[in-house]
PyMOL CGO cylinders between C-alpha atoms (Angstrom):
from pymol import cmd
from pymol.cgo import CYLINDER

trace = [
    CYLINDER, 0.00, 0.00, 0.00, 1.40, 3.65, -1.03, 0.3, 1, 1, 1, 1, 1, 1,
    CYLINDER, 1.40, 3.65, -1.03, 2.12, 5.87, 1.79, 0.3, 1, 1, 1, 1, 1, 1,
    CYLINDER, 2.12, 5.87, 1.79, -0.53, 8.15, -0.19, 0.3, 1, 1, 1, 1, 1, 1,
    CYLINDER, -0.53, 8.15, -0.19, -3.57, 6.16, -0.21, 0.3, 1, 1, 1, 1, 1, 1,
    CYLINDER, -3.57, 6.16, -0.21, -2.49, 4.89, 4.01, 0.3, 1, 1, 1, 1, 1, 1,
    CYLINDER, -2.49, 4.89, 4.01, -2.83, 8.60, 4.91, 0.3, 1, 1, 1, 1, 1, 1,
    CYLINDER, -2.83, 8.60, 4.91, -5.94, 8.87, 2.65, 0.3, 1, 1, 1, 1, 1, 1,
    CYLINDER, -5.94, 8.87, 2.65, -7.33, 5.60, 4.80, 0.3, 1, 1, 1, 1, 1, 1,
    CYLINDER, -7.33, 5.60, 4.80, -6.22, 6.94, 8.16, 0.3, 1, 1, 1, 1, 1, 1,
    CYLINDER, -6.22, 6.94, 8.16, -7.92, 10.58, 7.46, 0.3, 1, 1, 1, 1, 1, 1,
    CYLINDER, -7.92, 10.58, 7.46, -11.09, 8.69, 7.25, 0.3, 1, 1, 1, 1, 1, 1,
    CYLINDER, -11.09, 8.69, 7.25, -10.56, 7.26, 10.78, 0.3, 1, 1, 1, 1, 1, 1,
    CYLINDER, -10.56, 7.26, 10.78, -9.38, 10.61, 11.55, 0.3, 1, 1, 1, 1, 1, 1,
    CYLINDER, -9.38, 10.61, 11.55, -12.59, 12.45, 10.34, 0.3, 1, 1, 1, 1, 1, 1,
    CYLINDER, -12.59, 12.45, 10.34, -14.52, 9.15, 12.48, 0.3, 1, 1, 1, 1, 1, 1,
    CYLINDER, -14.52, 9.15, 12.48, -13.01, 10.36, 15.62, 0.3, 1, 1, 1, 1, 1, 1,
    CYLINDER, -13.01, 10.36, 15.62, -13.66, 13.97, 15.26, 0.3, 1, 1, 1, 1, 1, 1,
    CYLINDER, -13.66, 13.97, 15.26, -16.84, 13.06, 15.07, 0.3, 1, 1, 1, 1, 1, 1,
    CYLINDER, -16.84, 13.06, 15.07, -16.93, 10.59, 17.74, 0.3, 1, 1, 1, 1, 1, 1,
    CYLINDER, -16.93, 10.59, 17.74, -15.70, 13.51, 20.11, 0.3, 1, 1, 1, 1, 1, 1,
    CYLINDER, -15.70, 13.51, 20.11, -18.49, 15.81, 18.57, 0.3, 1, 1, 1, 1, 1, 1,
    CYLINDER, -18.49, 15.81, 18.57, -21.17, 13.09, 19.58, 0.3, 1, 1, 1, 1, 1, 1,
    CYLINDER, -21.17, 13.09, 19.58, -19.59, 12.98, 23.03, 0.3, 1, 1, 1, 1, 1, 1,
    CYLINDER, -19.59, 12.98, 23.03, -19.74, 17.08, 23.00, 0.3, 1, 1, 1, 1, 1, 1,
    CYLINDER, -19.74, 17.08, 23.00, -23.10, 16.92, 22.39, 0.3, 1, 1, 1, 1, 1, 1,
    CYLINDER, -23.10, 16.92, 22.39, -23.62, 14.03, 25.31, 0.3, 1, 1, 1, 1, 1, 1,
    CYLINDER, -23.62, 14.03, 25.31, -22.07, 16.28, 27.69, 0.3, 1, 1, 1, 1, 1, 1,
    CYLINDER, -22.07, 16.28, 27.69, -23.98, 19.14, 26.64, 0.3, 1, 1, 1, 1, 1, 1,
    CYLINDER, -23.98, 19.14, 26.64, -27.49, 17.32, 27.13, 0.3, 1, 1, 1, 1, 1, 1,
    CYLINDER, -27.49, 17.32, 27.13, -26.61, 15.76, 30.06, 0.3, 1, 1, 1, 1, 1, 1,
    CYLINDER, -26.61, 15.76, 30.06, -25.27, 18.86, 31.76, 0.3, 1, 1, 1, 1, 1, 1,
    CYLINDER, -25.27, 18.86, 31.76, -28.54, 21.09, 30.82, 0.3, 1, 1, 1, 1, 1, 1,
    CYLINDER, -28.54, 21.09, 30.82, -30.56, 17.69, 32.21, 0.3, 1, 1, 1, 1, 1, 1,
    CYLINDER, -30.56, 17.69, 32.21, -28.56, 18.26, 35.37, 0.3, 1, 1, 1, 1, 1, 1,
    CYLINDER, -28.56, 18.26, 35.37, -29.14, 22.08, 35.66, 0.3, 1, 1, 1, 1, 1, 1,
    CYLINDER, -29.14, 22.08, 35.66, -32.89, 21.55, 34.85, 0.3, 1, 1, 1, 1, 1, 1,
    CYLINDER, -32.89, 21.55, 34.85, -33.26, 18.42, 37.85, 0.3, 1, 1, 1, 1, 1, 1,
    CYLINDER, -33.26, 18.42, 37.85, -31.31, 20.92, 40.16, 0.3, 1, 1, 1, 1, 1, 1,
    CYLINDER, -31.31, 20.92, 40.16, -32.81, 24.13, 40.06, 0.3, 1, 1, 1, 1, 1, 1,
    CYLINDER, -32.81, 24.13, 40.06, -36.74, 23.48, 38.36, 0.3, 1, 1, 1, 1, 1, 1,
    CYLINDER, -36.74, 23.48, 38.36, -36.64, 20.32, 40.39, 0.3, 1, 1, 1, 1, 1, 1,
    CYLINDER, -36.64, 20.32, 40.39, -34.70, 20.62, 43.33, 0.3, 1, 1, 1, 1, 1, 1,
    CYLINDER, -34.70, 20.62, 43.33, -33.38, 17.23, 42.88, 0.3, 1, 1, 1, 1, 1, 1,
    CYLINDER, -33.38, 17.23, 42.88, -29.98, 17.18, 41.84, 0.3, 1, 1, 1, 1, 1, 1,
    CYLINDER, -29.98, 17.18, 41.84, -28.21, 14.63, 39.70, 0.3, 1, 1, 1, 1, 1, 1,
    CYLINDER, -28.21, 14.63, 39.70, -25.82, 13.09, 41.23, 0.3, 1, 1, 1, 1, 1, 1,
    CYLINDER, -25.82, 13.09, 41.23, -24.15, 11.35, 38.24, 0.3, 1, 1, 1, 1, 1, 1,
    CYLINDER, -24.15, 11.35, 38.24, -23.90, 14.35, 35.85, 0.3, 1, 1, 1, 1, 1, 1,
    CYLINDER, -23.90, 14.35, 35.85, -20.85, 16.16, 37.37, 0.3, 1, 1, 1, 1, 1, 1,
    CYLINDER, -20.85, 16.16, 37.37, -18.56, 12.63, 37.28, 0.3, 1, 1, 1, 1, 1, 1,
    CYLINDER, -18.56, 12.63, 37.28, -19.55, 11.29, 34.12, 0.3, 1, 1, 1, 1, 1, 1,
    CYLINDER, -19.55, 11.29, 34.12, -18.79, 14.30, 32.28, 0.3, 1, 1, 1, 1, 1, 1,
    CYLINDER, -18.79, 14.30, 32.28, -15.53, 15.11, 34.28, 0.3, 1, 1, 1, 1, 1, 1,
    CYLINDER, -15.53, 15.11, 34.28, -14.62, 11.34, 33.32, 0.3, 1, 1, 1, 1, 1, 1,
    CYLINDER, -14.62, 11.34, 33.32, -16.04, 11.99, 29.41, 0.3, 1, 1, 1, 1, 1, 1,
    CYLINDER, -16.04, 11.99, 29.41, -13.68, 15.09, 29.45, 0.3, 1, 1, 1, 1, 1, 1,
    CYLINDER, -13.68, 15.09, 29.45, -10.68, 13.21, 28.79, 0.3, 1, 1, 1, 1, 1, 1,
    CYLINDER, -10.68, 13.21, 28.79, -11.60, 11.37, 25.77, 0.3, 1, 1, 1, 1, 1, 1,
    CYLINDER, -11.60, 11.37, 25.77, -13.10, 14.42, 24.29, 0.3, 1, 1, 1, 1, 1, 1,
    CYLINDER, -13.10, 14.42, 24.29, -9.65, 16.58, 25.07, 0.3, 1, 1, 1, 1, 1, 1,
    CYLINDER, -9.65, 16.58, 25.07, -7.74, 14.25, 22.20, 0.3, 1, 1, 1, 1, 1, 1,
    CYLINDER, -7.74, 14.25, 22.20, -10.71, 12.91, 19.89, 0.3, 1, 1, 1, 1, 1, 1,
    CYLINDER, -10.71, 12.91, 19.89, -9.71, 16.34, 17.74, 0.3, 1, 1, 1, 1, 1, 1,
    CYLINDER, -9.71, 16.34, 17.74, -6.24, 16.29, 17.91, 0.3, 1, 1, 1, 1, 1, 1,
    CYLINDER, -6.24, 16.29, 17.91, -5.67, 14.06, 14.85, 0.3, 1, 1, 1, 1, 1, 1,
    CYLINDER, -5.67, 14.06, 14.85, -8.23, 16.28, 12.61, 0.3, 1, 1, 1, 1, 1, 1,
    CYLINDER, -8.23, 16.28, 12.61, -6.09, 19.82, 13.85, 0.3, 1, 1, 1, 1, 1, 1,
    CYLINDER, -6.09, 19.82, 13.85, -3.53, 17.86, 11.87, 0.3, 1, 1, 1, 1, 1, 1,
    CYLINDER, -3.53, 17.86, 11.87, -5.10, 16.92, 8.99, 0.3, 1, 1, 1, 1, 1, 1,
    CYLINDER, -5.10, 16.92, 8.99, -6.78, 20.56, 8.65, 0.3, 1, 1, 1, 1, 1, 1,
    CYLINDER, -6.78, 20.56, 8.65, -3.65, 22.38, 9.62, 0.3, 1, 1, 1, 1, 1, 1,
    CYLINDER, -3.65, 22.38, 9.62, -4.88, 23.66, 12.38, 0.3, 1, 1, 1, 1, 1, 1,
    CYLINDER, -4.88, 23.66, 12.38, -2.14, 23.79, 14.47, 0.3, 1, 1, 1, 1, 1, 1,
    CYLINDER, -2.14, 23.79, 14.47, -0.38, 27.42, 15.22, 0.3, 1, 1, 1, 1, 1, 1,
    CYLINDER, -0.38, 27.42, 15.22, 2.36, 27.93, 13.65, 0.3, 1, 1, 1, 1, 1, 1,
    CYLINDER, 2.36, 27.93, 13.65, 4.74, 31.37, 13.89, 0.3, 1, 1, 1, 1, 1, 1,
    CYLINDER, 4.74, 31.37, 13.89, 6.50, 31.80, 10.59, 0.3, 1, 1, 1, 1, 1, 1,
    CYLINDER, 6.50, 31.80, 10.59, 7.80, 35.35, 10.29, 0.3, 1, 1, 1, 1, 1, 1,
    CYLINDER, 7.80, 35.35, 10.29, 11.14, 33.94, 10.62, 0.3, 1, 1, 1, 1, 1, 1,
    CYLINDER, 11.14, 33.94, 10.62, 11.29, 30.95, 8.85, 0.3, 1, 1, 1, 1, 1, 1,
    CYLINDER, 11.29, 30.95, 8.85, 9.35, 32.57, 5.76, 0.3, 1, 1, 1, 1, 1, 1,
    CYLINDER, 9.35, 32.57, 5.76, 12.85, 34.17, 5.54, 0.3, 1, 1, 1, 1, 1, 1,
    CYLINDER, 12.85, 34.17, 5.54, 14.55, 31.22, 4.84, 0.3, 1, 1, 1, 1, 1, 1,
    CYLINDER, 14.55, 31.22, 4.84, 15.09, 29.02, 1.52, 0.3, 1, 1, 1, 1, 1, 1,
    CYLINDER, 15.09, 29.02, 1.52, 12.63, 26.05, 0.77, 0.3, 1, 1, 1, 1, 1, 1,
    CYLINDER, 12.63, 26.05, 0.77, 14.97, 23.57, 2.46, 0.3, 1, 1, 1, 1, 1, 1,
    CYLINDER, 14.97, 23.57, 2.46, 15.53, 25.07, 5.48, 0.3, 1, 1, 1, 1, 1, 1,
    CYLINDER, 15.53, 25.07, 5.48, 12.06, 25.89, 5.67, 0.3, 1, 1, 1, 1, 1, 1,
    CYLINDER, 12.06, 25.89, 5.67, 11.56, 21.92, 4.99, 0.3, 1, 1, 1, 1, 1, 1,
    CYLINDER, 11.56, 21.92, 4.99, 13.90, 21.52, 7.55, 0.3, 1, 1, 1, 1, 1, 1,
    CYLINDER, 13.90, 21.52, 7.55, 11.99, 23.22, 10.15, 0.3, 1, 1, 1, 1, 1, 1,
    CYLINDER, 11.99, 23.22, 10.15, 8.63, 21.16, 9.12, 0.3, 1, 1, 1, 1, 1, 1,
    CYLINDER, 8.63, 21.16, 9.12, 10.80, 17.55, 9.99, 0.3, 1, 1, 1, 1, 1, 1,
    CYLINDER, 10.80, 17.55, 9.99, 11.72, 19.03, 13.25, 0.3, 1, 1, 1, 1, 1, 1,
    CYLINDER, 11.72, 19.03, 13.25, 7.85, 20.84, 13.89, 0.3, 1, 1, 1, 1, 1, 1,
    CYLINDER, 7.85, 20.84, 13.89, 6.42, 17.02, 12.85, 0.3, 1, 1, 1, 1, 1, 1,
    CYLINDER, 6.42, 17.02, 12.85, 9.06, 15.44, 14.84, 0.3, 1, 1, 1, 1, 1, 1,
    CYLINDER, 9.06, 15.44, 14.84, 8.57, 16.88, 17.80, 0.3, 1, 1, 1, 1, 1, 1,
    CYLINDER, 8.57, 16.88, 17.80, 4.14, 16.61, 17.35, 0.3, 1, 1, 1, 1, 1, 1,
    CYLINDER, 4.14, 16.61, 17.35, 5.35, 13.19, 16.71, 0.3, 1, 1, 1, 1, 1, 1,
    CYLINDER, 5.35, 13.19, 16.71, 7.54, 12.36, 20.01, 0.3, 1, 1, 1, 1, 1, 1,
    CYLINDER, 7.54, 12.36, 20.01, 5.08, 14.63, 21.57, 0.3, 1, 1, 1, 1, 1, 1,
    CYLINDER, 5.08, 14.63, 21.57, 1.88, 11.94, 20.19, 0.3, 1, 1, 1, 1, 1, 1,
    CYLINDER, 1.88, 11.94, 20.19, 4.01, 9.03, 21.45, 0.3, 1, 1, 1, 1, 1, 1,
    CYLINDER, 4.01, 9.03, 21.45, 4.72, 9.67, 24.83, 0.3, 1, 1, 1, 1, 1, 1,
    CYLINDER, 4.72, 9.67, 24.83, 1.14, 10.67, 25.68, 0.3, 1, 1, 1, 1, 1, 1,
    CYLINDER, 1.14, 10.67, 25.68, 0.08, 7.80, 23.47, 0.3, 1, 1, 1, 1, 1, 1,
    CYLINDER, 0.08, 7.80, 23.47, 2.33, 5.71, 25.74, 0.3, 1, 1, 1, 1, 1, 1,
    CYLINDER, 2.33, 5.71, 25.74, 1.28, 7.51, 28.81, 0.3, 1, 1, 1, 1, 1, 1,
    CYLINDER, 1.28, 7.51, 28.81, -2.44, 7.14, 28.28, 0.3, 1, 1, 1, 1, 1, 1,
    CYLINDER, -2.44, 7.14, 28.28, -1.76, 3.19, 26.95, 0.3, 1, 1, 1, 1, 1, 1,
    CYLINDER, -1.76, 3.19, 26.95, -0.39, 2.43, 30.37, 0.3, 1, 1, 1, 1, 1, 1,
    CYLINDER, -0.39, 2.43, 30.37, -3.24, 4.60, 32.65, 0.3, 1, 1, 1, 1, 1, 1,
    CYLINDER, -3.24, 4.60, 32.65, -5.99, 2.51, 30.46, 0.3, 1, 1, 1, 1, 1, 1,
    CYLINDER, -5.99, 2.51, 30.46, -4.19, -0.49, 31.09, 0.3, 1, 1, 1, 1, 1, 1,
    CYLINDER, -4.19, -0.49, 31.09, -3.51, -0.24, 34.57, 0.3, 1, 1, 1, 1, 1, 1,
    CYLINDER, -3.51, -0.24, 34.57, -7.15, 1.05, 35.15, 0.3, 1, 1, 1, 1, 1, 1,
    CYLINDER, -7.15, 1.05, 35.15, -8.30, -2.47, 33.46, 0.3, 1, 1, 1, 1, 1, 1,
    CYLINDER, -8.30, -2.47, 33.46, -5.84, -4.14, 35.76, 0.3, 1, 1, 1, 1, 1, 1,
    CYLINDER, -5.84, -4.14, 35.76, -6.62, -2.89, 39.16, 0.3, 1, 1, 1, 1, 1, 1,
    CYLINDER, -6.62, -2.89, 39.16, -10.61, -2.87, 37.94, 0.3, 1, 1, 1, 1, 1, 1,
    CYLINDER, -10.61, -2.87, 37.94, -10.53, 1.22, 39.76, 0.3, 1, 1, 1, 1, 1, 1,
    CYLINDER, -10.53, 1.22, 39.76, -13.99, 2.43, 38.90, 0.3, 1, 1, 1, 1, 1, 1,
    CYLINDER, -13.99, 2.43, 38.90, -15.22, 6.47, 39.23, 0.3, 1, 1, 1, 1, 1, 1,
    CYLINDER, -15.22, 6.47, 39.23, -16.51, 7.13, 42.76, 0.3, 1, 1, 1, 1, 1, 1,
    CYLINDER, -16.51, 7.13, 42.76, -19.78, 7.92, 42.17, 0.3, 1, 1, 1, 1, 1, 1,
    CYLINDER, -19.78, 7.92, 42.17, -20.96, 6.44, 38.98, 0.3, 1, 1, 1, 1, 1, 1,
    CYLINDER, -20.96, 6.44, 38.98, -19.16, 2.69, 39.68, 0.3, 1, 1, 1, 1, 1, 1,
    CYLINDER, -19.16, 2.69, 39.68, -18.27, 3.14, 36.07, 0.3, 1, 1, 1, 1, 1, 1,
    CYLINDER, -18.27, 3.14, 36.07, -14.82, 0.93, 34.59, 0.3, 1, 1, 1, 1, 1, 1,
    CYLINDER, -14.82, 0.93, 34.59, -11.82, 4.07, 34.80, 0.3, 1, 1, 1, 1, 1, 1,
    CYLINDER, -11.82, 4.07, 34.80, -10.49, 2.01, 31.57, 0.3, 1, 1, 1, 1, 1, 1,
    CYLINDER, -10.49, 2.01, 31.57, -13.57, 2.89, 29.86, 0.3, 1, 1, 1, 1, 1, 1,
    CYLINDER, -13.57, 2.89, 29.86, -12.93, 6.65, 30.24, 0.3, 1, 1, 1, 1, 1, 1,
    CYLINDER, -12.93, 6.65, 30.24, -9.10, 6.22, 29.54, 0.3, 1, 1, 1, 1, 1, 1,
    CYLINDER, -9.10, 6.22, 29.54, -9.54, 3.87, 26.45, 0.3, 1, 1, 1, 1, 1, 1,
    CYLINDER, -9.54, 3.87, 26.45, -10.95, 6.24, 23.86, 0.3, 1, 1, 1, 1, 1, 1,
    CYLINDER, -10.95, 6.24, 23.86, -8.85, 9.14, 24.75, 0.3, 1, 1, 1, 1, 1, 1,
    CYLINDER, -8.85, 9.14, 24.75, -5.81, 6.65, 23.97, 0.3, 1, 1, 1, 1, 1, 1,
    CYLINDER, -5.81, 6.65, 23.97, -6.94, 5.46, 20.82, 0.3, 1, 1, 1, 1, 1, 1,
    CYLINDER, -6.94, 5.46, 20.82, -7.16, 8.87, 19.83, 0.3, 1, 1, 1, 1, 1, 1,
    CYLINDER, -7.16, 8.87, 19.83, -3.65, 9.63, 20.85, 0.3, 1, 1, 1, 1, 1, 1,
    CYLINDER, -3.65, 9.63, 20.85, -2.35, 6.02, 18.98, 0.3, 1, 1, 1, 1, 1, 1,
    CYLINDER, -2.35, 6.02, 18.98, -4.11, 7.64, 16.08, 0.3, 1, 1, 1, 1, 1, 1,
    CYLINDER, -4.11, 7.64, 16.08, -2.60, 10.91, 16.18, 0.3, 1, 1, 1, 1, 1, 1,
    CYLINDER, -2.60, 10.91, 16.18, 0.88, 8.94, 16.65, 0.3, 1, 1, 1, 1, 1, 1,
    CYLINDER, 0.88, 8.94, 16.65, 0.11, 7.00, 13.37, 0.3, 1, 1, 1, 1, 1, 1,
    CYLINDER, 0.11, 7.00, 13.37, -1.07, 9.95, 11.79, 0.3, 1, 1, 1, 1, 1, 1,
    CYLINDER, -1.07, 9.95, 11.79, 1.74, 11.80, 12.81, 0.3, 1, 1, 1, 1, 1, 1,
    CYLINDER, 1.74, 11.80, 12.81, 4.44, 9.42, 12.17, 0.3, 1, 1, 1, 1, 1, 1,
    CYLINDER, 4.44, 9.42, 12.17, 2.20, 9.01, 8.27, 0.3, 1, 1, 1, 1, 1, 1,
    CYLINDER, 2.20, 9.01, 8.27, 2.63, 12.77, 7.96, 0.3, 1, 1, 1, 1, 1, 1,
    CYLINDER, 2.63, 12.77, 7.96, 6.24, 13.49, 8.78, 0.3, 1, 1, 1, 1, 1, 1,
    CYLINDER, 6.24, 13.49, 8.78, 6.85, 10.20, 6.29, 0.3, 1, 1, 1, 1, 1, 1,
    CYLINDER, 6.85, 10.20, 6.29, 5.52, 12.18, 3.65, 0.3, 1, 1, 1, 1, 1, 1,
    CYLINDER, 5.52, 12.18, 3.65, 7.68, 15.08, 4.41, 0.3, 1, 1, 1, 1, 1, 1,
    CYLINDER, 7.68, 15.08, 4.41, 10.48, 13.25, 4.20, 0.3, 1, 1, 1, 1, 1, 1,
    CYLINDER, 10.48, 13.25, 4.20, 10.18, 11.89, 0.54, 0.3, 1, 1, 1, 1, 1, 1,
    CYLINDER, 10.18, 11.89, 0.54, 8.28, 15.37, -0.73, 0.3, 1, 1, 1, 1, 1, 1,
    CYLINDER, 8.28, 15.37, -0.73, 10.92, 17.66, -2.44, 0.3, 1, 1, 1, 1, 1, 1,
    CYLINDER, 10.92, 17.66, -2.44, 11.23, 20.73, -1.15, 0.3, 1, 1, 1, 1, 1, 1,
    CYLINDER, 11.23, 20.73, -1.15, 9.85, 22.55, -4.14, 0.3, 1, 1, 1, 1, 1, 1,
    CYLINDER, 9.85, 22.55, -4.14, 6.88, 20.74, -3.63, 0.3, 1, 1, 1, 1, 1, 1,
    CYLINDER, 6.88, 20.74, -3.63, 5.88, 21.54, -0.39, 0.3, 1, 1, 1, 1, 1, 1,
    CYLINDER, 5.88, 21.54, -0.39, 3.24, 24.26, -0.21, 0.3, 1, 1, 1, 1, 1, 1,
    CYLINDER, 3.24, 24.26, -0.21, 1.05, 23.55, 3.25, 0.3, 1, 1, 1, 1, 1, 1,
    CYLINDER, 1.05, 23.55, 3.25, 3.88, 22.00, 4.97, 0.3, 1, 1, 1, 1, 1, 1,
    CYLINDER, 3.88, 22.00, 4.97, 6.50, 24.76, 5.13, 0.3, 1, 1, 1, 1, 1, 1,
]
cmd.load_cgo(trace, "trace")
């Protein structure tokens, strides 16, 4: 398979989990108004609403971070480097994707090990009695796909000529 068509496959996953984090956005969102509503119309608070969406915050906080990449989202300062030839400027795009990279894979590692020592120890959230390696799974497939996505990314800087970089640089 051609590096091109594995990113094309992996920014359809990509777009997946954006969305996925959307849906869980929108969860939150219901679920907190349903809480404000039994609280104050009511006067009979829900108990569950403040854990469950502290808990859904962390998948939520990464489900995007793969989709800033694809859309080039991330901020970049180039009033210096726009000074510079195109390979220097390519060289400053390897070491900007190489560090988002080693950045991805140490919080993919961190969150791999949280989720698995959650599933481990069988810790559940205080309140709810809800699996913690429920919470911390999602958020760390979304860093493993950043990671891949990432590592798929920088790939393609490496074999793209200089002259042929437009977005990148």
């Amino acid at each position: 398979m051609s590096l091109s068509r594995m990113i094309a496959l992996f920014e359809r996953v990509v777009i997946f989990m954006a969305a996925l984090g959307g849906a869980i956005v929108l969860i939150q969102m219901v679920w907190i108004s349903y809480g404000v509503f039994t609280r104050y119309a009511l006067n009979a608070p829900d108990r569950m609403v403040t854990e469950a969406t502290a808990l859904l915050l962390f998948p939520v906080a990464f489900a995007g971070l793969a989709y800033a990449l694809r859309e080039d989202a991330y901020p970049r300062v180039t009033m210096l480097t726009d000074r510079f030839g195109l390979r220097a400027r390519k060289g400053f795009a390897l070491l900007n994707m190489g560090l988002m990279l080693a950045v991805g894979l140490f919080f993919s590692l961190a969150a791999i090990k949280a989720t698995t020592g959650a599933f481990k120890s069988g810790a559940s959230s205080e309140i709810l009695l809800w699996p913690r390696y429920a919470f911390w799974a999602p958020g760390a497939a979304a860093l493993v796909l950043f990671s891949i996505y990432a590592a798929l990314r920088f790939a393609r800087l490496v074999v793209t000529p200089a002259s042929d970089l437009k977005s990148e640089v």
